[in-house]
C-alpha positions in Angstrom: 140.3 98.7 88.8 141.5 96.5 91.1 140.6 96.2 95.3 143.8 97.7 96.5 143.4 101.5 97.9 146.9 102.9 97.3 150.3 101.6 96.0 154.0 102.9 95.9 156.4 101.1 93.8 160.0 102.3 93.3 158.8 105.9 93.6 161.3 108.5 93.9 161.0 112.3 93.3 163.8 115.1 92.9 163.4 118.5 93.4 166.3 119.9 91.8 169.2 118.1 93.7 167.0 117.4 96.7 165.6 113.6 96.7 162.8 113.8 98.5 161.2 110.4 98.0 164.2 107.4 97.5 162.5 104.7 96.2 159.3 104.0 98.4 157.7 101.0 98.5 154.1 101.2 100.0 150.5 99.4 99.6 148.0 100.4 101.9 145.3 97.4 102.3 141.5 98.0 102.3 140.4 98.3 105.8 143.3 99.3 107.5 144.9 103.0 108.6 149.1 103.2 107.9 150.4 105.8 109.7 153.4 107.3 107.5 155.5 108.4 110.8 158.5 111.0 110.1 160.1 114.0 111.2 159.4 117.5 109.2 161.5 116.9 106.0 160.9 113.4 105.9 159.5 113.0 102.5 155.9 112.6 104.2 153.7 115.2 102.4 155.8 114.8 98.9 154.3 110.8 99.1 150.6 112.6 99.9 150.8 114.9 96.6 152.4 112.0 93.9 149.5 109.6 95.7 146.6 112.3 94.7 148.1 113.2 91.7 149.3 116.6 92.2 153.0 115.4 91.9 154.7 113.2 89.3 157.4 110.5 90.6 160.6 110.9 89.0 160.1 107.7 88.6 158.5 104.2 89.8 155.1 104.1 90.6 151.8 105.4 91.9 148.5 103.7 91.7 145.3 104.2 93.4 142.7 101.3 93.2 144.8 99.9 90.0 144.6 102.8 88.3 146.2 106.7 87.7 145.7 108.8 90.5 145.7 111.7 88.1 142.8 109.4 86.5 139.3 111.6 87.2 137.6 107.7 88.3 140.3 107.2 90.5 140.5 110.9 92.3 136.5 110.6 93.0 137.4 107.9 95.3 139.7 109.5 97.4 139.3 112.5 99.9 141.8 114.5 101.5 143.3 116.8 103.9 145.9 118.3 103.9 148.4 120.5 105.6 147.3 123.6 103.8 144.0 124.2 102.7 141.8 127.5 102.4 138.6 127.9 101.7 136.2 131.2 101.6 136.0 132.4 104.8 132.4 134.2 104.7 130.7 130.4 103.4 128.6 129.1 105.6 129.5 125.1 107.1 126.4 124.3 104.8 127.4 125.9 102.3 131.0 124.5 102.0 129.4 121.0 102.2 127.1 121.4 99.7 129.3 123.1 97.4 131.9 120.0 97.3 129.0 117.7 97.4 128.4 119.0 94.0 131.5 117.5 92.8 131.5 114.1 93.1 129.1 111.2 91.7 127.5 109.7 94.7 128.4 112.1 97.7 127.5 111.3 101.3 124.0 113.1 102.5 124.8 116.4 103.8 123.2 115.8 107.4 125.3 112.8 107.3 128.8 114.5 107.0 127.9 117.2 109.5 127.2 114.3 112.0 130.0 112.4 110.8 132.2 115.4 111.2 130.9 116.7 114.5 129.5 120.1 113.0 126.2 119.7 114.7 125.1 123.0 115.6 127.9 125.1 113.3 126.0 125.0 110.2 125.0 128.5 109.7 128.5 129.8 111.1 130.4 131.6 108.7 133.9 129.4 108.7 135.7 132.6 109.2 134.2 132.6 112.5 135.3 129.3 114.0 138.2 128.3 116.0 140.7 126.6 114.4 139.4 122.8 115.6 135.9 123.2 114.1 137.5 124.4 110.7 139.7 121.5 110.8 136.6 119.5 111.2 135.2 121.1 108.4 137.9 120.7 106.0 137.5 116.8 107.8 133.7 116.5 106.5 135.0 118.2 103.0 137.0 115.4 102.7 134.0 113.1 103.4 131.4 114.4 101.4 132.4 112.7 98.4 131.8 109.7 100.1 135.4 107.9 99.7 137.0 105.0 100.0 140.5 105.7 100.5 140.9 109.3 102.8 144.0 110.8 102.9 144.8 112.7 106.2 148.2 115.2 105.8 149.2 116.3 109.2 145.6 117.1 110.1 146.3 117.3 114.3 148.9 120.3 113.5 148.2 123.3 116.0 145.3 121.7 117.8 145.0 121.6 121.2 144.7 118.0 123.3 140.8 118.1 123.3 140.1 118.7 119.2 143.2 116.2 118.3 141.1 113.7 119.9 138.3 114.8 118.8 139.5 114.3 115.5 140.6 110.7 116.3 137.1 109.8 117.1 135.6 110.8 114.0 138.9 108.9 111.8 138.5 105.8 113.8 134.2 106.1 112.8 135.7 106.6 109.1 137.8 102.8 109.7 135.1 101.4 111.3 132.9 101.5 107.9 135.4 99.6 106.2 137.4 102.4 104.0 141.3 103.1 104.5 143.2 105.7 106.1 146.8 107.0 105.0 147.5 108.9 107.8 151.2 111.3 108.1 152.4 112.7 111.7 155.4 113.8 113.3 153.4 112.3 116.7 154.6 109.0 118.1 151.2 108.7 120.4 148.9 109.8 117.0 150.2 106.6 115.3 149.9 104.6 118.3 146.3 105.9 119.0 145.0 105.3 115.2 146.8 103.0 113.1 147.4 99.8 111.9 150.6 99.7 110.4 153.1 102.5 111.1 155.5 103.2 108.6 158.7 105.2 109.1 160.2 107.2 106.8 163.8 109.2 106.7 165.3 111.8 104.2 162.9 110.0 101.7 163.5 106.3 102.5 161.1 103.9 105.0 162.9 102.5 107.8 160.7 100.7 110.0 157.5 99.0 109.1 155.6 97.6 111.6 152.5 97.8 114.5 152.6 100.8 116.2 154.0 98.8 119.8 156.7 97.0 117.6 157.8 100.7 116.2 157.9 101.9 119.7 159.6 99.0 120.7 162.5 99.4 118.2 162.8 103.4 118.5 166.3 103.4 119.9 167.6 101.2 116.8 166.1 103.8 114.6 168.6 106.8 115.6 168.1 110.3 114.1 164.8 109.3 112.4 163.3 108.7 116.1 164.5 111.3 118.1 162.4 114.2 116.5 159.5 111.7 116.7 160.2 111.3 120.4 160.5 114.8 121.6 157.3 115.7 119.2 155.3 113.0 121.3 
């Protein structure tokens, strides 16, 4: 396998008559966090599921770390969040850890993820019993635990409140700051500009704009309906 986290060549996928994805072109680098930046609709969360192997392309494209993502080698190295996701509500935060820890090769000490995570002190809570921040932040150390290199993060600020979306931030940018990579989608202009590298804009399936976040903001009125959602969102 080769160094580089995540690639898109070519990739397009139809439902039915729908094109979701129109040929996406997309390498994410070691290191860095690309924001994939688009409206609802956008083709964001179809690019999520063909990268973790839980969607074929119609055609082109996907490899993670030179290989298949549906590949088990491959899938080991990558964690995830995504917009849906349940898990048993009468588990303990231990308990959920420990139970996905079990999973993978060479998972991240448990003590470690609930630090990492910012569950200190919500262990023995039941996750039925948490707000919805603090079970975001455990399905955020479930996607850790596994100790990955590539973390893929699906609209995981949805329906949190100012203080837990930055929370959240904190504990992604910790994540970067070890070296590992980030593919990041939002609808929020001022979540890409807070986190990422490299924001990429996507539209009805096709990227737009590639860039840093201050050269995407600088070009948002040339980028028309795609930026007007993203706008009023921020």
């Amino acid at each position: 396998m080769n160094n580089t986290p995540a690639q898109f060549t070519r990739v397009t996928k139809n439902y039915g008559m729908v094109e979701a994805l129109r040929g996406l072109d997309l390498t994410i680098r070691p290191g860095e966090l690309v924001a994939l930046l688009g409206a609802n609709g956008a083709g964001k969360t179809t690019a999520v599921r063909t990268l973790l192997g839980l969607a074929k392309p119609s055609s082109g494209e996907v490899r993670v770390f030179g290989g298949d993502p549906r590949d088990a080698r491959c899938r080991t190295r990558i964690g995830a969040l995504l917009q849906v996701a349940r898990v048993p509500e009468t588990l303990r935060v231990r308990e959920h850890i420990h139970l996905f820890s079990s999973y993978y090769p060479n998972p991240r000490p448990i003590d470690e993820v609930i630090i990492a995570a910012g569950l200190e002190g919500l262990e023995k809570r039941k996750f039925g019993q948490l707000s919805g921040g603090q079970q975001k932040r455990v399905l955020f150390a479930l996607a850790l635990v596994g100790n990955p290199d590539l973390l893929v993060l699906d609209e995981p600020t949805v329906g949190l409140d100012v203080e837990a979306r930055r929370a959240l931030w904190k504990q992604i940018r910790a994540f970067i700051a070890g070296g590992r990579s980030v593919l990041l989608t939002t609808h929020y202009l001022a979540e890409a500009e807070a986190l990422a590298n490299r924001v990429v804009v996507i539209h009805k399936g096709v990227v737009m704009a590639e860039g840093t976040p201050q050269e995407i903001k600088g070009n948002a009125a040339t980028l028309e309906d795609a930026f007007i959602d993203l706008l009023e969102a921020s």
